[in-house]
Each structure stands twice: as structure tokens, then as C-alpha cells.
C-alpha positions as protocol buffer text, in pm:
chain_id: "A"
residue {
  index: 1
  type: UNK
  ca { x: 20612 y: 8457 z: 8103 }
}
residue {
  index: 2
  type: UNK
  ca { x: 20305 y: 8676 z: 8082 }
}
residue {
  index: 3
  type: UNK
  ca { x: 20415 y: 8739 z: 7744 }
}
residue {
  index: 4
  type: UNK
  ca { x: 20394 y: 8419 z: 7655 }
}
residue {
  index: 5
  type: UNK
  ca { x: 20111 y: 8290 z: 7860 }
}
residue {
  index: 6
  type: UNK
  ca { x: 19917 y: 8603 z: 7684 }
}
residue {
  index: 7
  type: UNK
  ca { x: 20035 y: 8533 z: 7333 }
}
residue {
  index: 8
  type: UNK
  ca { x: 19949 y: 8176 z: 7422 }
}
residue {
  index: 9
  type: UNK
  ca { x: 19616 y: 8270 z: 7517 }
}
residue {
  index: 10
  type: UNK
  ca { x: 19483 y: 8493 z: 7176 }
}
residue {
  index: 11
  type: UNK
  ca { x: 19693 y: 8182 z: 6991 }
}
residue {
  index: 12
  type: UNK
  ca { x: 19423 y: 7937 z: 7162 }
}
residue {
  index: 13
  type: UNK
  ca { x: 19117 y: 8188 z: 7112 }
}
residue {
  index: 14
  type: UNK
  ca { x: 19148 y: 8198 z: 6724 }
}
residue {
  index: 15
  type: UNK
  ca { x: 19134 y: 7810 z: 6756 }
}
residue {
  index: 16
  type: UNK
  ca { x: 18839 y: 7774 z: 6946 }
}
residue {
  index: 17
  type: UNK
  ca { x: 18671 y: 8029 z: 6746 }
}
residue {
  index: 18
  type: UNK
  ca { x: 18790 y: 7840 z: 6414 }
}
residue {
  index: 19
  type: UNK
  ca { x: 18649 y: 7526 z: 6589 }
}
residue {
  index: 20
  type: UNK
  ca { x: 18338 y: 7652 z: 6636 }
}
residue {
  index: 21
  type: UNK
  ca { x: 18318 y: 7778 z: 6323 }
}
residue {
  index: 22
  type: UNK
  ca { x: 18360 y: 7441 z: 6130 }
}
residue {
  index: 23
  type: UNK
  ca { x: 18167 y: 7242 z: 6414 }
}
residue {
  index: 24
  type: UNK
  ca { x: 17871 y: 7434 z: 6240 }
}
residue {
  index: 25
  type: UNK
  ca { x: 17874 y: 7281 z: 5883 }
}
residue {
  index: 26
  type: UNK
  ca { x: 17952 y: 6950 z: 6089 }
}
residue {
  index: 27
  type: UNK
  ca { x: 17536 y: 6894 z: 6179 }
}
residue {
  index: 28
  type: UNK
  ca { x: 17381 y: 6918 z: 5800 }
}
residue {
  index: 29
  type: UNK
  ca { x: 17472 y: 6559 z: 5724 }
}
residue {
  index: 30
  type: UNK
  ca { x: 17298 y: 6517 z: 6002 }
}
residue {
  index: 31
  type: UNK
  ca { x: 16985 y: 6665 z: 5931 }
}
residue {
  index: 32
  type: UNK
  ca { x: 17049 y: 6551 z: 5526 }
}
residue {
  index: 33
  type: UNK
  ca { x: 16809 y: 6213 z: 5581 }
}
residue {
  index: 34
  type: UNK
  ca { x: 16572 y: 6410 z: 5817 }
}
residue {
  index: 35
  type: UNK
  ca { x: 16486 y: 6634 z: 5486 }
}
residue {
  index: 36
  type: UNK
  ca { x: 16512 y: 6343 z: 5213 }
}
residue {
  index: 37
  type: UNK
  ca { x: 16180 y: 6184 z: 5307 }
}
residue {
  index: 38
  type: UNK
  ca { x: 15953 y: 6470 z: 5294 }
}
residue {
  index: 39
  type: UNK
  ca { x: 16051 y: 6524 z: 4911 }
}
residue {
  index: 40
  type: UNK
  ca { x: 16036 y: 6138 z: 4909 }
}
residue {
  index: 41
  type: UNK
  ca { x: 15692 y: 6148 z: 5040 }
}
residue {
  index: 42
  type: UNK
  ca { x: 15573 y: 6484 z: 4814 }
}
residue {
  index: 43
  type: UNK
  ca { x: 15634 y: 6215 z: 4477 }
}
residue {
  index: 44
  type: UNK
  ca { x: 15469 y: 5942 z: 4678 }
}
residue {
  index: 45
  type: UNK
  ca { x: 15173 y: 6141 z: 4736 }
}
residue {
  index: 46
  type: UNK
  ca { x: 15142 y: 6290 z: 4409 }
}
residue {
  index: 47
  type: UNK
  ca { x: 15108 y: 5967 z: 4268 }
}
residue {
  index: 48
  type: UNK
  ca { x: 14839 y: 5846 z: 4492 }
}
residue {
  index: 49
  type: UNK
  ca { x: 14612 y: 6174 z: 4405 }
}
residue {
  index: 50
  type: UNK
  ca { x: 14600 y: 6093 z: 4068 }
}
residue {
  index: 51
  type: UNK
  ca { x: 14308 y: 5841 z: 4092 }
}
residue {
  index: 52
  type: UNK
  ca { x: 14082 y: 6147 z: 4240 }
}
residue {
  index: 53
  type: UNK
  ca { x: 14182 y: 6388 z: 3979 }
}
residue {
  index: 54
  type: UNK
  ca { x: 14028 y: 6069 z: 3744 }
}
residue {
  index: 55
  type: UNK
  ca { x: 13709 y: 6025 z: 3980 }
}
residue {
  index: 56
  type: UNK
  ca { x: 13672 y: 6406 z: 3911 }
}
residue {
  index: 57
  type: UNK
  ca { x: 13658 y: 6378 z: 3593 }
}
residue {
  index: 58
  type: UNK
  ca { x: 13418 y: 6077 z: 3568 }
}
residue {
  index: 59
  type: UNK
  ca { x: 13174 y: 6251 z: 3791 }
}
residue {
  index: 60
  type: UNK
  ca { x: 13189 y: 6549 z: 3585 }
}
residue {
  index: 61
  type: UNK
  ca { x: 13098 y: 6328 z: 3274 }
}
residue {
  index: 62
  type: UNK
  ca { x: 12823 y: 6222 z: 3456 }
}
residue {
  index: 63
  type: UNK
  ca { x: 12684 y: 6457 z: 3570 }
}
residue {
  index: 64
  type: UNK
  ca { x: 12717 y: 6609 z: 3214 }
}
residue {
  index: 65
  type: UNK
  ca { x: 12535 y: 6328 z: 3073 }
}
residue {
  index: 66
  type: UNK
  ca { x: 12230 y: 6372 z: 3366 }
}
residue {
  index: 67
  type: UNK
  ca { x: 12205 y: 6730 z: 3232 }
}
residue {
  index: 68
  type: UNK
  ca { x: 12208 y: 6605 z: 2866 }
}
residue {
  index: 69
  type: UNK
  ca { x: 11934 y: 6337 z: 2983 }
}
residue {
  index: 70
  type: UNK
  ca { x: 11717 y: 6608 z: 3152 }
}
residue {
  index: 71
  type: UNK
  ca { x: 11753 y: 6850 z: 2884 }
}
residue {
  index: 72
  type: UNK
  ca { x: 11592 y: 6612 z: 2634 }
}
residue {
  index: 73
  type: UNK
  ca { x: 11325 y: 6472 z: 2876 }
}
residue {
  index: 74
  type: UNK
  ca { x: 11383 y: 6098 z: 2778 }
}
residue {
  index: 75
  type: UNK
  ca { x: 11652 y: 5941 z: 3012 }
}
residue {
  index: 76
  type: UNK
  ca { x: 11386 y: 5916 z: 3316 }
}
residue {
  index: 77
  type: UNK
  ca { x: 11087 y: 5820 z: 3061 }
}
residue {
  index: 78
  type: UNK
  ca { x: 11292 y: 5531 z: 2961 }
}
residue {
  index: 79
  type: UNK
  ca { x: 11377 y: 5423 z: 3324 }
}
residue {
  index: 80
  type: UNK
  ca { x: 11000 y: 5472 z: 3408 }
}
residue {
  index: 81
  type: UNK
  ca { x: 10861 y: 5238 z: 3141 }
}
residue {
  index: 82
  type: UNK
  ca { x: 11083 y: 4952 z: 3208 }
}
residue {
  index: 83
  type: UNK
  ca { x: 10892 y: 4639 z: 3309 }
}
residue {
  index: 84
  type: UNK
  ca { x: 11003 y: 4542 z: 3647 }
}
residue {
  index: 85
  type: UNK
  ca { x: 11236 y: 4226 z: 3712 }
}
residue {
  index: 86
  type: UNK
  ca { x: 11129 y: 3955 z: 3923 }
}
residue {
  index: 87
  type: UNK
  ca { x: 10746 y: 3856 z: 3880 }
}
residue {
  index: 88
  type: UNK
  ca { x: 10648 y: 3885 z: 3515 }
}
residue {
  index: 89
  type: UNK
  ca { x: 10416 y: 4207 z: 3502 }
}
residue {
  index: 90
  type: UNK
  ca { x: 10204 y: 4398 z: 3228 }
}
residue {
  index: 91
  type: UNK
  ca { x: 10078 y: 4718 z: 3148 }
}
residue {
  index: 92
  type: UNK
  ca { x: 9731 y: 4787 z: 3217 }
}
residue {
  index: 93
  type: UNK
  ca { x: 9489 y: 5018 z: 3236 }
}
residue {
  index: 94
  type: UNK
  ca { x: 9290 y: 5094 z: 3517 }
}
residue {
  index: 95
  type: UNK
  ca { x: 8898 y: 5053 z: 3415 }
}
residue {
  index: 96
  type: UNK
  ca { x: 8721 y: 5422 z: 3394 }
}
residue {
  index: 97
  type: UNK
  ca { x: 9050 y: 5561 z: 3398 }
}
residue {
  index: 98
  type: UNK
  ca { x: 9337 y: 5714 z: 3165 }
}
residue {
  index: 99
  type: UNK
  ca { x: 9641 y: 5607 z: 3388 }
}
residue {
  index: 100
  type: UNK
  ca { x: 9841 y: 5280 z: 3308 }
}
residue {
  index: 101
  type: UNK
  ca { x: 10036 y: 5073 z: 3549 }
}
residue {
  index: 102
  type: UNK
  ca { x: 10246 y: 4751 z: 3551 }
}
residue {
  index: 103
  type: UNK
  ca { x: 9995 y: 4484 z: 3718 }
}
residue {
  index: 104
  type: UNK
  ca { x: 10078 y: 4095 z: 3820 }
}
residue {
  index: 105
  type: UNK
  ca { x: 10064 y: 3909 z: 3507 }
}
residue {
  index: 106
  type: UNK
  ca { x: 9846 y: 3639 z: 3699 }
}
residue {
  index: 107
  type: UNK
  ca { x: 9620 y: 3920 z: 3799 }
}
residue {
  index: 108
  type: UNK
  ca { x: 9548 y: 4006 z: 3427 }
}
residue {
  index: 109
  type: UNK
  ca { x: 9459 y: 3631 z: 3362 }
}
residue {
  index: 110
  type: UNK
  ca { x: 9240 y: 3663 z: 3674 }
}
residue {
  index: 111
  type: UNK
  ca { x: 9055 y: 3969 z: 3460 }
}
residue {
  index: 112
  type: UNK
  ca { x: 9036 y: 3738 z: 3177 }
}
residue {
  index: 113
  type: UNK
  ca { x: 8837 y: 3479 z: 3411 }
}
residue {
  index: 114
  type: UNK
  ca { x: 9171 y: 3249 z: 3360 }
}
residue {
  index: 115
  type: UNK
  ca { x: 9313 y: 3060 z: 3634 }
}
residue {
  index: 116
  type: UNK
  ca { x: 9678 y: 2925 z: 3639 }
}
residue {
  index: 117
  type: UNK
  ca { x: 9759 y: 2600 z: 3824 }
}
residue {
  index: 118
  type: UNK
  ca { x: 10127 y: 2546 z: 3789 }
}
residue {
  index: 119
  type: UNK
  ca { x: 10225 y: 2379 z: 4058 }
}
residue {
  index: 120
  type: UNK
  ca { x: 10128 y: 2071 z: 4315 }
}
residue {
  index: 121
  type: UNK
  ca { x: 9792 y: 2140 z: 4472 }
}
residue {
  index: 122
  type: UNK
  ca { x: 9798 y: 2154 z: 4833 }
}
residue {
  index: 123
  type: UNK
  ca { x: 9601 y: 2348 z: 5097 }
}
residue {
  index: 124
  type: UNK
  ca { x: 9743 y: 2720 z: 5077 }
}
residue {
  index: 125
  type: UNK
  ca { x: 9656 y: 2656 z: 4644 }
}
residue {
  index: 126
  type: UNK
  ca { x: 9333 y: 2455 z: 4696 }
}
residue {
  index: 127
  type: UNK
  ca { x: 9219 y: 2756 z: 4921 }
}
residue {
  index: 128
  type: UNK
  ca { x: 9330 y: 3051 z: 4697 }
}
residue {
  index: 129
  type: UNK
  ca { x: 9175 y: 2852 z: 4367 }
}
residue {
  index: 130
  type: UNK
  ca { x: 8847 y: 2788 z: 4517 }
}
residue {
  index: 131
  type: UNK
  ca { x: 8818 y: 3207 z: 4681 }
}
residue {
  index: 132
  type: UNK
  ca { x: 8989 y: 3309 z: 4282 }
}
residue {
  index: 133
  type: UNK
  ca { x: 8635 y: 3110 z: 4129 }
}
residue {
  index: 134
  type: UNK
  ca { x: 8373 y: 3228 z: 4417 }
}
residue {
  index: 135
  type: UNK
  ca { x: 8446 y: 3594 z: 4301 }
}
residue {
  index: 136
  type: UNK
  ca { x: 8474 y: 3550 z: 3957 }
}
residue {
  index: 137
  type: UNK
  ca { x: 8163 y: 3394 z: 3980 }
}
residue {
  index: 138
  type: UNK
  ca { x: 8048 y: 3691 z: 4177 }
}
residue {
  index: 139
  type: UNK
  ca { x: 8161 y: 3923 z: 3927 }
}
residue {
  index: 140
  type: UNK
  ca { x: 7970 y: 3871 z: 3608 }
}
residue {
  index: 141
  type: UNK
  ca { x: 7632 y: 3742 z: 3682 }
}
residue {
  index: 142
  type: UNK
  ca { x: 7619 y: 3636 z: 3328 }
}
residue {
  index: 143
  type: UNK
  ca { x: 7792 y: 3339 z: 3397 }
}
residue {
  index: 144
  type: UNK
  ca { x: 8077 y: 3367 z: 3163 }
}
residue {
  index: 145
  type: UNK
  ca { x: 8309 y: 3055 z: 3151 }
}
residue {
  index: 146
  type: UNK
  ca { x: 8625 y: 3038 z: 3349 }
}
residue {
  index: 147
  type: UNK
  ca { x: 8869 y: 2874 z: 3261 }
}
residue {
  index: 148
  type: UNK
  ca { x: 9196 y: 2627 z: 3466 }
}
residue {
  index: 149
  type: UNK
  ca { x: 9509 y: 2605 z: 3316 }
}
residue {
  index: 150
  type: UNK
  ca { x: 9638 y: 2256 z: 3434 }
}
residue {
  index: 151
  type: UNK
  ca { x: 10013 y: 2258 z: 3463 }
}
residue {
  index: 152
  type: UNK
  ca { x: 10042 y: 2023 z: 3769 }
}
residue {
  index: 153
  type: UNK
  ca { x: 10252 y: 1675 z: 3854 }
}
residue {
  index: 154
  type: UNK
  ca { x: 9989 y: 1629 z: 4091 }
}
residue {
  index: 155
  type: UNK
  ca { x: 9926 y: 1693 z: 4481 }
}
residue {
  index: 156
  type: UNK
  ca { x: 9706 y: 1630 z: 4775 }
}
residue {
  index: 157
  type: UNK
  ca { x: 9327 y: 1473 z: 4721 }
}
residue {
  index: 158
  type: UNK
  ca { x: 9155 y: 1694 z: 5001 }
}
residue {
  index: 159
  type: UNK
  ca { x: 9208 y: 2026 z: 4814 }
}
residue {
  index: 160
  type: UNK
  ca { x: 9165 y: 1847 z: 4498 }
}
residue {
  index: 161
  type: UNK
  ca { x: 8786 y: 1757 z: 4615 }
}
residue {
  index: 162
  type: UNK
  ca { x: 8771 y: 2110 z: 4756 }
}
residue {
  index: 163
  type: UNK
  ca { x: 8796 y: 2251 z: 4391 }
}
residue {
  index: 164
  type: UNK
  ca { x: 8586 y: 2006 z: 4216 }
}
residue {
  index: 165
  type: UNK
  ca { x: 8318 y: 2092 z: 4478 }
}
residue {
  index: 166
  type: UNK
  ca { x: 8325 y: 2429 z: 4392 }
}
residue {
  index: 167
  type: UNK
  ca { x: 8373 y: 2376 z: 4083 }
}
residue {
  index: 168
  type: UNK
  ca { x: 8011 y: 2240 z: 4062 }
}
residue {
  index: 169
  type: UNK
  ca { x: 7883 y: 2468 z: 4331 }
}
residue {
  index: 170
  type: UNK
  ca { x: 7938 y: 2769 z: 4134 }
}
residue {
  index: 171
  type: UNK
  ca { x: 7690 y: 2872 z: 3828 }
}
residue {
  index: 172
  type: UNK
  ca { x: 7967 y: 2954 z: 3584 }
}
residue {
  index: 173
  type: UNK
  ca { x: 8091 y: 2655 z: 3384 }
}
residue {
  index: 174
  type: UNK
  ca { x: 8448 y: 2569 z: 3428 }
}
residue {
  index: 175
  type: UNK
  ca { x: 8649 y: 2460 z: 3154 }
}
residue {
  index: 176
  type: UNK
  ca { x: 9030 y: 2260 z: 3177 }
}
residue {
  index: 177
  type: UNK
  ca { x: 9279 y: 2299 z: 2959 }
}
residue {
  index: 178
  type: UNK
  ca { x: 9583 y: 2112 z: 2984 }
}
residue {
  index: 179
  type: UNK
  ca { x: 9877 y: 2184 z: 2921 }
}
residue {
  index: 180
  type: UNK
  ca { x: 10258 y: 2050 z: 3017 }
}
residue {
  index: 181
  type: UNK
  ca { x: 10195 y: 1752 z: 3271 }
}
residue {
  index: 182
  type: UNK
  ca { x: 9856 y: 1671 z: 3412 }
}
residue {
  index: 183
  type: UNK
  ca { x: 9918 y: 1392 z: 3661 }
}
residue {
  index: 184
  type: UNK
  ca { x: 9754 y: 1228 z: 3921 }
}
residue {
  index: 185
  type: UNK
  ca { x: 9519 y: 1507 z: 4057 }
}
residue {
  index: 186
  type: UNK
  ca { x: 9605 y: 1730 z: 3789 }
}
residue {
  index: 187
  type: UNK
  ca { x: 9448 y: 1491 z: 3541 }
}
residue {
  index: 188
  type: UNK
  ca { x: 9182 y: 1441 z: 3777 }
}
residue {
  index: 189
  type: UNK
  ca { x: 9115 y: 1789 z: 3771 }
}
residue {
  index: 190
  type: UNK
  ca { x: 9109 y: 1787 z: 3350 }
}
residue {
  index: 191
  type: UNK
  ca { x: 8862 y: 1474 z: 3343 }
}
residue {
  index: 192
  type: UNK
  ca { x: 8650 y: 1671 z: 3571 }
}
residue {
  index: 193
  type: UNK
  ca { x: 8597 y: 1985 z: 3364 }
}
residue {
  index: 194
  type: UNK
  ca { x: 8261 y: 2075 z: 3217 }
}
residue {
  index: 195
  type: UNK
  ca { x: 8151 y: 1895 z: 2902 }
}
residue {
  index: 196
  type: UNK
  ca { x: 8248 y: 1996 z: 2547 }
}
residue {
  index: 197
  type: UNK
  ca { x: 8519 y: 2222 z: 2733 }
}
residue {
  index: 198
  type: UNK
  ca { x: 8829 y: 2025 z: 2847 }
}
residue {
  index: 199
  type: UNK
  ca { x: 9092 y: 2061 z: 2602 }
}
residue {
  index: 200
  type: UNK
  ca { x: 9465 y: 1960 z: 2528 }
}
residue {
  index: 201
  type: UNK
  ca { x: 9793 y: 2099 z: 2402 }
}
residue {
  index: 202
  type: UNK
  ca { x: 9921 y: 1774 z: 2170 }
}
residue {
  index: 203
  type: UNK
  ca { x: 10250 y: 1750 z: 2363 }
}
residue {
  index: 204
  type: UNK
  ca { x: 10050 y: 1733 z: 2704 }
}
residue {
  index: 205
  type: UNK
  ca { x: 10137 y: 1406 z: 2946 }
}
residue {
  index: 206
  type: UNK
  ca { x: 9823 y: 1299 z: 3058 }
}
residue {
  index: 207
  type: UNK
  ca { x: 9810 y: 1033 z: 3377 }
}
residue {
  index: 208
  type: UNK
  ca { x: 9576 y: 918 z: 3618 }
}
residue {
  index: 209
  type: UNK
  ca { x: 9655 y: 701 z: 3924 }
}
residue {
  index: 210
  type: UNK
  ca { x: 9425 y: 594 z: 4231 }
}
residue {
  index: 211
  type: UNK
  ca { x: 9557 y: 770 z: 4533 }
}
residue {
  index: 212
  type: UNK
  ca { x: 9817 y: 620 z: 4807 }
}
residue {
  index: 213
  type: UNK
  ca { x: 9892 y: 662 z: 5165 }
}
residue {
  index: 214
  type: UNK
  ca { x: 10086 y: 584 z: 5456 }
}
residue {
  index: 215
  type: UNK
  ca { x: 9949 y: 462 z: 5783 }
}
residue {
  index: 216
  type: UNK
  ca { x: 10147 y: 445 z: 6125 }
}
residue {
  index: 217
  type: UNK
  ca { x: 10081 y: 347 z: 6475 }
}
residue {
  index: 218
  type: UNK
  ca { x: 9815 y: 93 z: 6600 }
}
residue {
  index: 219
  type: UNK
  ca { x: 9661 y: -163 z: 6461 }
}
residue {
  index: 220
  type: UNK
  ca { x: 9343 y: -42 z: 6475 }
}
residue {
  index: 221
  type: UNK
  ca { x: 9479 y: 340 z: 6325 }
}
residue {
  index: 222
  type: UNK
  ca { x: 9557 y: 144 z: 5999 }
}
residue {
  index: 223
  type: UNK
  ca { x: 9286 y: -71 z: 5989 }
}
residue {
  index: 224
  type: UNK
  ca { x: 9104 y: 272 z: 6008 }
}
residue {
  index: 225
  type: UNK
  ca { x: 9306 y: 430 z: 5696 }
}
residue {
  index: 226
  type: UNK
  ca { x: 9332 y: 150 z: 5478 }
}
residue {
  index: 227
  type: UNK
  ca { x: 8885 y: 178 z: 5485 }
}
residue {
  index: 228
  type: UNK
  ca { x: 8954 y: 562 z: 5421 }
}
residue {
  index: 229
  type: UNK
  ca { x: 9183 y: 493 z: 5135 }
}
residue {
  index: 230
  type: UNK
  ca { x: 8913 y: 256 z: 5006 }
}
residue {
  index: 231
  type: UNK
  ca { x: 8645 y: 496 z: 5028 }
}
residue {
  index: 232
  type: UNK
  ca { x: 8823 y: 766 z: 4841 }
}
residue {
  index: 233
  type: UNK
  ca { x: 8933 y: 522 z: 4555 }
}
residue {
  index: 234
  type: UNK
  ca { x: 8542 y: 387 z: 4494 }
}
residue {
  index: 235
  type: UNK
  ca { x: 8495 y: 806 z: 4463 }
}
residue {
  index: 236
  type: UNK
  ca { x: 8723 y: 871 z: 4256 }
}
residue {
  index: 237
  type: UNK
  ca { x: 8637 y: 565 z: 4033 }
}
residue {
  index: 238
  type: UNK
  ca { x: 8297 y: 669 z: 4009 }
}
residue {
  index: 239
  type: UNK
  ca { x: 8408 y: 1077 z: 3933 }
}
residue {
  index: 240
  type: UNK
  ca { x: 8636 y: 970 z: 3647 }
}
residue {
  index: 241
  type: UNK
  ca { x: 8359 y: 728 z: 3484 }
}
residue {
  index: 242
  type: UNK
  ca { x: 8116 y: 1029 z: 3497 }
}
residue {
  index: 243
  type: UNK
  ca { x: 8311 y: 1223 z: 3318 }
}
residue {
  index: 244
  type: UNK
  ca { x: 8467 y: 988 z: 3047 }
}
residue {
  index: 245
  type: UNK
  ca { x: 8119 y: 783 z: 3024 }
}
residue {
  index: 246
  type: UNK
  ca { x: 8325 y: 452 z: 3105 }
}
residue {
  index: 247
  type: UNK
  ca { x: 8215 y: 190 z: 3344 }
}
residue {
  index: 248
  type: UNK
  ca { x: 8333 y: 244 z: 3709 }
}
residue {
  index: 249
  type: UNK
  ca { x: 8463 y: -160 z: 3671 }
}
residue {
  index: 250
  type: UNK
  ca { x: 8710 y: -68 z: 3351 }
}
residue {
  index: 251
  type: UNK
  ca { x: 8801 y: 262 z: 3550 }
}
residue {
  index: 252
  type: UNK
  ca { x: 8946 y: 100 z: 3832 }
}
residue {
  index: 253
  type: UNK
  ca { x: 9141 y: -184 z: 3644 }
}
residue {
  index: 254
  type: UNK
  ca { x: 9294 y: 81 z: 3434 }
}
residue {
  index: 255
  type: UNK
  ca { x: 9422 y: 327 z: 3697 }
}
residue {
  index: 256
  type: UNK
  ca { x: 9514 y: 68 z: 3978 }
}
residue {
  index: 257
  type: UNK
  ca { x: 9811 y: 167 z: 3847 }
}
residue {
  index: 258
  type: UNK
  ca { x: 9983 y: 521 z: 3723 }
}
residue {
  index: 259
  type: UNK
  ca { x: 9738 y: 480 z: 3334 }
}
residue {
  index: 260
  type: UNK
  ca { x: 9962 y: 742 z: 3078 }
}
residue {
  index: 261
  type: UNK
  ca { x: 9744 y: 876 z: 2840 }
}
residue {
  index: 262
  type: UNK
  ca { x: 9869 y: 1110 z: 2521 }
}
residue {
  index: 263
  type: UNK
  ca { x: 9644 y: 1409 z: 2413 }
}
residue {
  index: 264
  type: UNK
  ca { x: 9545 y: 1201 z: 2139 }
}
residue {
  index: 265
  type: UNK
  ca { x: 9438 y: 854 z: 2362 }
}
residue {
  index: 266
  type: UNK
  ca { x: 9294 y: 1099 z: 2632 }
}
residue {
  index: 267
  type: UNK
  ca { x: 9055 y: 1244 z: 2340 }
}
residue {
  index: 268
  type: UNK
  ca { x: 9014 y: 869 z: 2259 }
}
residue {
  index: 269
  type: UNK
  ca { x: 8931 y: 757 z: 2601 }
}
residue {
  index: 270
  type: UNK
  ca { x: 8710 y: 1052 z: 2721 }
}
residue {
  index: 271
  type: UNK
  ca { x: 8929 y: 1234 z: 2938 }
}
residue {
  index: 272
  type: UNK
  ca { x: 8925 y: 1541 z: 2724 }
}
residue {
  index: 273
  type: UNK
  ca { x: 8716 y: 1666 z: 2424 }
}
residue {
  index: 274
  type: UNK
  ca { x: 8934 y: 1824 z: 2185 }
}
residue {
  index: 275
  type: UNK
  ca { x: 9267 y: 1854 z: 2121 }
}
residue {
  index: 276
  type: UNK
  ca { x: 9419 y: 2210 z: 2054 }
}
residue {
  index: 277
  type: UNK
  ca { x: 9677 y: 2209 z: 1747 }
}
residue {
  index: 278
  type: UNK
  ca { x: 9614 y: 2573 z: 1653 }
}
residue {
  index: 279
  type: UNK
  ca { x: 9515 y: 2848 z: 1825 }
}
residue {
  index: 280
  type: UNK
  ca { x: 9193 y: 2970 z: 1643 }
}
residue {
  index: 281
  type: UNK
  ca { x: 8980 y: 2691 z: 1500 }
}
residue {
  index: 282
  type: UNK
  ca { x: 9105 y: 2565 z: 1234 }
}
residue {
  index: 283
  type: UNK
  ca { x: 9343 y: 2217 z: 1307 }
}
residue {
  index: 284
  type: UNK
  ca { x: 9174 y: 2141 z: 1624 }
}
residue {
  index: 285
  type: UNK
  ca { x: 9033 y: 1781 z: 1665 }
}
């Protein structure tokens, strides 16, 4: 019995030892999938770092081509001297001095004793049109002309007055050209110039109109208004026939309503004294 409980015994050990043995190979299946995705994930990364490697190389092109630009001395020159986008701008040069710099295009005209109307007139333009002629006139005590550009559908009759006041107040003359649309004010503002210098562009719409308004609230308010409105149309009857040399009667009968004038009738009808075909002399009427 011991015999066989002993022979039954190292006949069991071998097996357990066998079983042990082969239990071993048993858990690499099992770690098999744990080890797939990092080689998985080494070929997904790999592909995702080729986009740097490219960046690389673009930034190293450019920074060759800086180098290349600084070694010559012209790629910042060339970036320097561009004319600035947005408000149209010119090079000029600074009086008494050797430097140039890129100045308003509007301020240039100023320099040239030219002033641009391009837009309605209202208070904020009346105001910066009438300050633009006090120091002009300031400026040269020659009394050099300046000069309005009228590119204008019109606009307010208070800041119109204000400009033909100074206008007259200051000792330089002020000549009109027109150019575009002169309406309403605008053509006011043309008619108005001094003598021998209001001028046309032959394509220019010429109009004059008397001026309108809108009253509200009492009686009395519009009562009040509609005198106003009176007042300023017997001025401005009597403004246009002193500068056309027509009656103040035929004035009023023709611009009652809006009275469209070409460059050629305006030159007909007083409104203007010449009209400009060419720029120097020769073809102008």
C-alpha cells in the first residue's frame, strides 16, 4: 500500500509539474491583443508626423528666402515703399527737408490751395470747409486763388450760407469748378464762385432748386417756418441773379422747381463761365 500510495504520489508530481509547465504558454494569447495596438498605434503616429516634417521644411525655405532678401538689401525696400491701402496717399516731401513720406492725398490738394467737396454738405463739412479757407487764406498773404471742387448732390442751406459767407469774407478769390453732379446747394455753391472763375467738366449735371422743409407741431410753429422758408427763398433768388446777371423775377420762375442745366446751358445761362474740354487751354469755351 505504501508502495503504491508512494508510486502514486511521484506519478501525480510529474503531472502537476507538466501542468504547470504548459499552463505557462497558455497566457500569451492573452497578452497577443494587449501588444497589437502599440505597433498599431507606432504606423498611426508615423503618419500623423509627416505634416511637421513638411512645416519644417517650409519654414526652412523661408527662412532661406529672408536671408536671400537681406543679403541683397531689397525685400524690406520694396515693403517700405508700398503706398498704403485704405485712404489714397502720396509721396511728399517735407518743405526744407530731404525726407519723403506718404501724406493724405486731400492734404496735398490742401497744399495746392484745392478744396474737395464730394459729398452732401452738412454741419461737420460746412465747418471743416470754412476753417480749410480761413488758413489758406492765412497762409499766403498774396492772395493766391483757391479753388472748390464741387462734387455734391446737394445738402443742408445753413452750412451752405456759412461757406458763401466766408467765401466773401476772405481776401483770396475763390473759384468753383464742377465736376460730377452739382445739385441743389452744390450748384448753388458753383453759381456763387468768383467771376471769370467758375468752370465745368462737359459731362457735369448741373441743377438748382429753391429749398424745402418740413414743419410739425402748432399752428403757430408752421405758420412760423413757412415765413422762414420764404425768407430764405427771396435770398437765394436774389444770390443766384447776382451771380448769373438775371432778374430775381425769371430766377424764381425757373427754379420753383428742380431747373437741370448741362455744362453747355449753364455757360449759356450764367451759372458758370467756361466750360473745361481740355486740360490746358486750348478746347475750352
Amino acid at each position: 500500500m505504501a508502495f503504491s500510495i508512494a508510486a502514486a504520489a511521484s506519478s501525480v508530481a510529474p503531472v502537476g509539474v507538466c501542468s504547470r509547465k504548459l499552463a505557462t504558454p497558455t497566457r500569451a494569447p492573452a497578452r497577443a491583443p494587449t501588444s497589437s495596438p502599440p505597433r498599431e498605434m507606432a504606423s498611426f503616429r508615423g503618419l500623423k508626423a509627416a505634416p511637421v516634417g513638411l512645416t519644417k521644411t517650409v519654414a526652412s525655405l523661408r527662412d532661406a528666402v529672408r536671408a536671400q532678401s537681406r543679403s541683397n538689401g531689397k525685400g524690406t525696400r520694396s515693403v517700405a515703399t508700398m503706398m498704403p491701402i485704405g485712404v489714397p496717399r502720396v509721396p511728399y516731401k517735407t518743405p526744407n527737408e530731404n525726407s519723403w513720406q506718404w501724406v493724405d492725398i486731400w492734404n496735398c490738394l490742401y497744399r495746392e490751395r484745392i478744396v474737395w467737396i464730394g459729398q452732401q454738405i452738412d454741419d461737420e463739412l460746412g465747418n471743416q470747409l470754412v476753417a480749410t479757407m480761413l488758413y489758406l487764406d492765412t497762409t499766403d498773404k498774396s492772395g493766391k486763388d483757391i479753388y472748390l471742387y464741387i462734387n455734391s448732390e446737394g445738402g443742408e442751406v445753413v452750412p451752405t450760407m456759412a461757406i458763401l459767407d466766408t467765401m466773401k469774407h476772405i481776401k483770396s478769390d475763390v473759384g468753383c469748378v464742377g465736376f460730377g453732379s452739382a445739385r441743389a446747394m452744390g450748384g448753388m455753391l458753383l453759381a456763387c464762385g468768383a467771376k471769370g472763375k467758375r468752370a465745368a467738366l462737359p459731362n457735369t449735371c448741373i441743377m438748382l432748386h429753391h429749398p424745402s422743409g418740413a414743419a410739425r407741431g402748432a399752428a403757430s410753429d408752421i405758420n412760423n417756418e413757412g415765413r422762414e422758408l420764404l425768407k430764405i427763398r427771396a435770398k437765394i433768388n436774389d444770390m443766384i441773379a447776382g451771380a448769373t446777371g438775371r432778374p430775381a423775377s425769371e430766377i424764381q420762375e425757373n427754379i420753383r422747381r428742380d431747373f437741370h442745366l448741362t455744362a453747355e446751358k449753364a455757360l449759356d445761362y450764367g451759372v458758370i463761365d467756361k466750360v473745361l474740354y481740355k486740360r490746358r487751354g486750348v478746347g475750352a469755351r
